[in-house]
PAPA-353415 format. One record per residue (C-alpha): residue number from 1; x, y, z. Coordinates in steps of 0.5 Angstrom, whole numbers, plus 2048, in hexadecimal, padded with zeros to 3 digits. Each point is the difference from the previous one (the first is absolute). Layout:
! PAPA-353415
  num    X    Y    Z
  NUM    X    Y    Z
...
//
This chain:
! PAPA-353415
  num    X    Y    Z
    1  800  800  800
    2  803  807  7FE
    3  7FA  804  802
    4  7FC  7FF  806
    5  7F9  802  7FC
    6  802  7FD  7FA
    7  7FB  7FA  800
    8  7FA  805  802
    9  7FB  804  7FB
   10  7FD  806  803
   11  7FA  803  7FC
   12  801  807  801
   13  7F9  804  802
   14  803  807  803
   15  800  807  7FE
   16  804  806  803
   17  806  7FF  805
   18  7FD  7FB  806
   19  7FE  7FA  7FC
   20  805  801  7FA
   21  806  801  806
   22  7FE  7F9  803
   23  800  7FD  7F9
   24  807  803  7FE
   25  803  7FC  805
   26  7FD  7FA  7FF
   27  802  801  7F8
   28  808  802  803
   29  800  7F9  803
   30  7FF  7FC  7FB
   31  7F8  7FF  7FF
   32  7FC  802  7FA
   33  7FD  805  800
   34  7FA  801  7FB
   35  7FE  807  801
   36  7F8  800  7FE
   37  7FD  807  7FE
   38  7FA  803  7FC
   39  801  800  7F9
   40  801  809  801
   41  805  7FE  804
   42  801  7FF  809
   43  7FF  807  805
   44  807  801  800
   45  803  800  7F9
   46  7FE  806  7FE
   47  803  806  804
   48  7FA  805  803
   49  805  804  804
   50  808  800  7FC
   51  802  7FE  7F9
   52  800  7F9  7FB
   53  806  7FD  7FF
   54  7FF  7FB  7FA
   55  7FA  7FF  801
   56  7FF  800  808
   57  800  804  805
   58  807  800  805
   59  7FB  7FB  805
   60  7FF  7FB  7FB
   61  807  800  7FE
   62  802  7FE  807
   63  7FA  7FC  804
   64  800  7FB  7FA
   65  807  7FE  7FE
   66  801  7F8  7FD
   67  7F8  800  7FF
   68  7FC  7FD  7FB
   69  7FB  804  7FD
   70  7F8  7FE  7FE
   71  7FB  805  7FE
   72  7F9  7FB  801
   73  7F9  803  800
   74  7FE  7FD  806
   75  7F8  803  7FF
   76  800  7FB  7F8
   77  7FF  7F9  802
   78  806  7FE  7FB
   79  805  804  805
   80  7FD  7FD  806
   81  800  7F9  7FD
   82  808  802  800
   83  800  802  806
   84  7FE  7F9  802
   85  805  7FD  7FC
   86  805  803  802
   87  7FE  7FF  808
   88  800  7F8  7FF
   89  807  802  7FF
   90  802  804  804
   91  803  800  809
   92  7FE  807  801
   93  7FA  805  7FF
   94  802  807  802
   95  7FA  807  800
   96  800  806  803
   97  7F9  802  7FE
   98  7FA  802  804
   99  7FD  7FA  804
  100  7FB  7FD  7FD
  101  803  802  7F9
  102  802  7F9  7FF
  103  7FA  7FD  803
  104  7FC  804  7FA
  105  805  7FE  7FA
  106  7FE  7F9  802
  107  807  7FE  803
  108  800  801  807
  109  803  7FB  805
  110  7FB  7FA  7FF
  111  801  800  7F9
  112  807  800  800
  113  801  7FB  805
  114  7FC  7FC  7FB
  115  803  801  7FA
  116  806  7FE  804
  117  800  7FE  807
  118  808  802  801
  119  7FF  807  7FE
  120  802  806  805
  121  7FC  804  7FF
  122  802  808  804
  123  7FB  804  800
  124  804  808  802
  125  7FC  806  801
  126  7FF  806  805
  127  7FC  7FD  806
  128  7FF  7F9  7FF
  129  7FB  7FB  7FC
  130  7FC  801  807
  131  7FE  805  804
  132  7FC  806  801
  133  805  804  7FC
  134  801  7FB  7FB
  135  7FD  803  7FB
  136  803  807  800
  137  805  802  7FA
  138  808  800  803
  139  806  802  7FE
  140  807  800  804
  141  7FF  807  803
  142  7FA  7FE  802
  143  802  7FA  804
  144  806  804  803
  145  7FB  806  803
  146  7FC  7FA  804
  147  806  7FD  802
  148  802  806  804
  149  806  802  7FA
  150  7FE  806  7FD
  151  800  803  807
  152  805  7FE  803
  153  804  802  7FA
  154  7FD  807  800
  155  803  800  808
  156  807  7FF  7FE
  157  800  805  7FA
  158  7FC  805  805
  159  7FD  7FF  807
  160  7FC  805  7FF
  161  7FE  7FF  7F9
  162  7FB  7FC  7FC
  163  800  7F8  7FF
  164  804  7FE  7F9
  165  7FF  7FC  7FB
  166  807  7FA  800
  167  805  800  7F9
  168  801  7FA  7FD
  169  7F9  7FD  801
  170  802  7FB  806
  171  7F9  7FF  800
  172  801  7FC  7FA
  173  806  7FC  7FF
  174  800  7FE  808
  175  7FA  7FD  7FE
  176  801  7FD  7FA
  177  807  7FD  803
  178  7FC  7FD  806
  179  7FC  7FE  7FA
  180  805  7FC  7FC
  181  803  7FD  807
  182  7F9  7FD  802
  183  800  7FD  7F9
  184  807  7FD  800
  185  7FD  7FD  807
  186  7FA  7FD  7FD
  187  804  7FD  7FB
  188  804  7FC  805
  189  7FA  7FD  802
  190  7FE  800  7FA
  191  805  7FB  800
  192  800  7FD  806
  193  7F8  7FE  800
  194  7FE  800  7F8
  195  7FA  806  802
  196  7FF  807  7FD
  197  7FD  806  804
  198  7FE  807  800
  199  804  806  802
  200  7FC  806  803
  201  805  805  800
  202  7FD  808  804
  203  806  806  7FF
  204  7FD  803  805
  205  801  7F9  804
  206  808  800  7FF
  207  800  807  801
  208  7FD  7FF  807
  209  805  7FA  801
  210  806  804  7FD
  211  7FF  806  805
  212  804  800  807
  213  7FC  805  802
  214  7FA  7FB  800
  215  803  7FD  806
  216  803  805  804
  217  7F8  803  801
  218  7FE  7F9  802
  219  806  7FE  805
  220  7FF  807  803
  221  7FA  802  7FF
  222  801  807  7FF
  223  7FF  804  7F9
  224  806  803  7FD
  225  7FF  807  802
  226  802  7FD  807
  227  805  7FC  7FD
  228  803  805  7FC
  229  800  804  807
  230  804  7FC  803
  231  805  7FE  7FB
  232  801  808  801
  233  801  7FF  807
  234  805  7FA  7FF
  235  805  804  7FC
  236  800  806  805
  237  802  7FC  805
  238  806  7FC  7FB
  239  802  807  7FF
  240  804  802  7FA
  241  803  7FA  7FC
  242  7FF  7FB  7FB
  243  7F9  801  7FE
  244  801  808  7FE
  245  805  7FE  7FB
  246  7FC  7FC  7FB
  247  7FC  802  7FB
  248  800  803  7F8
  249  806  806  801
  250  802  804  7FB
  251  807  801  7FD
  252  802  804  7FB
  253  7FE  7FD  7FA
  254  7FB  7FC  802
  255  7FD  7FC  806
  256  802  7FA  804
  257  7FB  7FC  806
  258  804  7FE  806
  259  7FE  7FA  804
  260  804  802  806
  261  7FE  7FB  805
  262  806  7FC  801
  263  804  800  807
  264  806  7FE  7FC
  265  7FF  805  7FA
  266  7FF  806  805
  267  805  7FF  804
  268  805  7FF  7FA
  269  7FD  806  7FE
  270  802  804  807
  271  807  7FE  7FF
  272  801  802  7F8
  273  7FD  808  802
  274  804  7FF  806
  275  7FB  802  805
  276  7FC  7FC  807
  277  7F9  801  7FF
  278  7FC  801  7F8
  279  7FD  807  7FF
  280  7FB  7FE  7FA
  281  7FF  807  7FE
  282  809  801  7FF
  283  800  7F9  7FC
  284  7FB  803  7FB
  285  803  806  7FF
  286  807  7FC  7FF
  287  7FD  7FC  7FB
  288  7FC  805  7FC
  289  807  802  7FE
  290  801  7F9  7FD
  291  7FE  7FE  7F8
  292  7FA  7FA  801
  293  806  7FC  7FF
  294  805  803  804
  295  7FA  7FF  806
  296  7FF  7F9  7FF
  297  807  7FD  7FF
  298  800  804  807
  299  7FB  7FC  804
  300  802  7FA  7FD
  301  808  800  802
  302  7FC  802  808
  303  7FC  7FA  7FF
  304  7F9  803  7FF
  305  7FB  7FE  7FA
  306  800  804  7FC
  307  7FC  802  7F9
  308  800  805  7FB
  309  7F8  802  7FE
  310  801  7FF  7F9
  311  7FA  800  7FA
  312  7FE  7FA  7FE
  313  805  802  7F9
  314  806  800  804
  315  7FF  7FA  804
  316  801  7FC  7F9
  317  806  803  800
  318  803  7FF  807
  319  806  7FB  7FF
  320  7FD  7FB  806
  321  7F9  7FF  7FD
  322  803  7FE  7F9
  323  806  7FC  803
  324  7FA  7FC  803
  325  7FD  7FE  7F9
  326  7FA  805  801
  327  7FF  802  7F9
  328  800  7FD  7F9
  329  7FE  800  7F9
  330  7FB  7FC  7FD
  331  7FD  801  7F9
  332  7FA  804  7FF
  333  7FA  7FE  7FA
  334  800  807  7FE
  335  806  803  805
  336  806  7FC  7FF
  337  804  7FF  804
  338  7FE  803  807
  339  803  800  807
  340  7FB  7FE  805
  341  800  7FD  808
  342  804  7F9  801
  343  7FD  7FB  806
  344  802  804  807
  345  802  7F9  804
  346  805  7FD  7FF
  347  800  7F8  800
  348  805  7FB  7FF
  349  7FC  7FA  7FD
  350  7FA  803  7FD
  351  801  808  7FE
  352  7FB  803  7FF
  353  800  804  7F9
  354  7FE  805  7FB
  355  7FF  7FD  7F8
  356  7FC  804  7FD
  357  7FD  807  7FF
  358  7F8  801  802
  359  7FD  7FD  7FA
  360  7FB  803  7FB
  361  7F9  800  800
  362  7FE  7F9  7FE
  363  807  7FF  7FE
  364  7FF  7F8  801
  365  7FA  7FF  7FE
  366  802  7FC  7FB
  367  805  7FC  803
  368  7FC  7FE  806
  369  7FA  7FF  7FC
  370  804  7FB  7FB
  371  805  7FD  804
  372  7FD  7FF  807
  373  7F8  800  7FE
  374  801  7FC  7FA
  375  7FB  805  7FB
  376  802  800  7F8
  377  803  806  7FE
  378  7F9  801  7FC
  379  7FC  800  806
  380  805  805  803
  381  7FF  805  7FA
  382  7F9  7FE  802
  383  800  804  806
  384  804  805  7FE
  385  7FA  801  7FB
  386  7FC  800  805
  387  803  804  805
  388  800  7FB  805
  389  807  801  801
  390  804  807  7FE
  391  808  801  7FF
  392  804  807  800
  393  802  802  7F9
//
């Protein structure tokens, strides 16, 4: 075995960042990714906010590497006929639509297990299959304000601001990789008994499970405004030291952030500026005299981590993101040769990795419908006649 997926068939249903993200890594470790959308193209291809680049939005290009693409009218009863081949031979179903939407397309769990009674069916959304929210519209901003991130992160921007949305959508990708975790689980015991089952993933569930702050309220009892009272109070009483040299600094050509938590690092911090006890505020000053680099090649000879706040574009140039094999090239249809993002983990026997660029769409169509399906290539022209499956020219 070279890959850890390699002998699995995921057949891809998600749109946007949550579902796409889980899938992605699914495809990076080896699976086979169908990506199954509308004949008009999945929510996400098309760019509402930015730019195309060959045909897709930037998203795209980096959710849906290594991927297979199907363009399928799931509503025409010669797609859904399709579709129903294609679960026979598949191991992974994975949707994150609206709860009830698969049910109404006549492919809910019931009928999938079916069809095949070792399918994984994950079902992703904003708040569950079950519930009194369930049926309510998400996104990854949304499951972040419930679970308490989007106030606290506006605390720590400003403690007498407003709340603030997160960057990076969290909301999404922590859910989609706990998403592909569980999958990978129920695959082993897949393994190990021979049966499927249905996988009900909530982000406002993991969002809740991620937040540390969920659990200081339930030991102490106490709302965060009392907490953060006494944090205050604790760090009056330790009085100038470590915790006040921390932070995003300026320097003169840019910004570091400084964790100035080590006890080592800060006493080797004492012994370079030649003095007994830190004065934060002397320290600031001394490093608003250093260039960004000049900053952090200081802190990393006392001991302290230490970054340069960079933009996304200078980190693809950072000589330790590409010694670690973090961007490669792979051929576009439409683009070329373009650099996209590797695999992150590391693994000795079995690495994950990127082989292919985000697919066109419909791009398989063919070679999945004649090869894996058994349809003739009349039969394929004929749904292309039909509009039963659609593919990007």
């Amino acid at each position: 075995m070279e890959k850890i997926l390699e002998d699995i068939r995921v057949l891809d249903l998600t749109h946007v960042w949550f579902g796409p993200w889980c899938t992605l890594m699914l495809a990076e470790l080896g699976a086979e990714v169908i990506k199954i959308e509308a004949p008009w193209g999945g929510l996400g291809r098309i760019s509402q906010q930015g730019p195309m680049y060959g045909g897709m939005s930037s998203t795209f290009h980096h959710l849906n590497l290594n991927k297979k693409a199907m363009a399928i009218d799931l509503k025409n009863p010669n797609g859904q006929k399709i579709f129903r081949e294609l679960v026979k031979k598949a191991d992974v179903v994975v949707q994150n639509f609206a709860p009830g939407t698969m049910e109404r397309m006549g492919f809910g769990y019931d009928v999938l297990k079916e069809l095949n009674p070792k399918i994984i069916y994950a079902a992703l959304s904003g708040f569950g299959q079950t519930g009194p929210y369930s049926s309510r519209a998400s996104y990854a901003v949304i499951a972040e304000a419930m679970a308490g991130y989007t106030e606290a992160q506006g605390y720590i921007a400003d403690k007498e601001g407003p709340p603030v949305s997160m960057t990076g959508s969290f909301g999404d990708l922590g859910p989609g990789t706990m998403a592909a975790m569980c999958i990978i689980g129920a695959l082993r015991y897949r393994d190990k008994t021979g049966k499927g089952q249905m996988i009900d993933v909530a982000q406002t569930d993991c969002m809740v499970a991620y937040h540390t702050n969920v659990t200081s309220y339930l030991l102490s009892g106490k709302l965060e405004v009392e907490r953060r009272k006494e944090m205050e109070e604790l760090r009056k009483q330790r009085g100038p030291g470590m915790m006040r040299v921390s932070g995003v600094i300026n320097t003169k050509d840019g910004y570091i952030q400084l964790a100035g938590w080590r006890a080592k690092g800060m006493d080797a911090l004492k012994e370079k500026l030649g003095v007994e006890e830190i004065d934060a505020e002397a320290v600031k000053a001394h490093i608003e005299t250093l260039t960004r680099d000049e900053a952090v090649q200081f802190f990393v000879d006392v001991g302290l981590p230490v970054a340069p706040v960079y933009y996304a574009s200078e980190a693809t140039s950072d000589p330790h993101v590409l010694a670690r094999n973090m961007l490669i090239e792979v051929e576009h249809p439409k683009m070329g040769k373009i650099k996209v993002v590797n695999f992150p983990v590391k693994m000795s026997e079995t690495p994950g990795e990127v082989v292919s660029a985000a697919p066109l769409l419909g791009q398989h169509n063919k070679e999945i419908l004649l090869k894996l399906l058994g349809y003739t290539e009349e039969q394929y022209l004929e749904l292309k006649k039909t509009g039963v499956i659609a593919e990007s020219t």
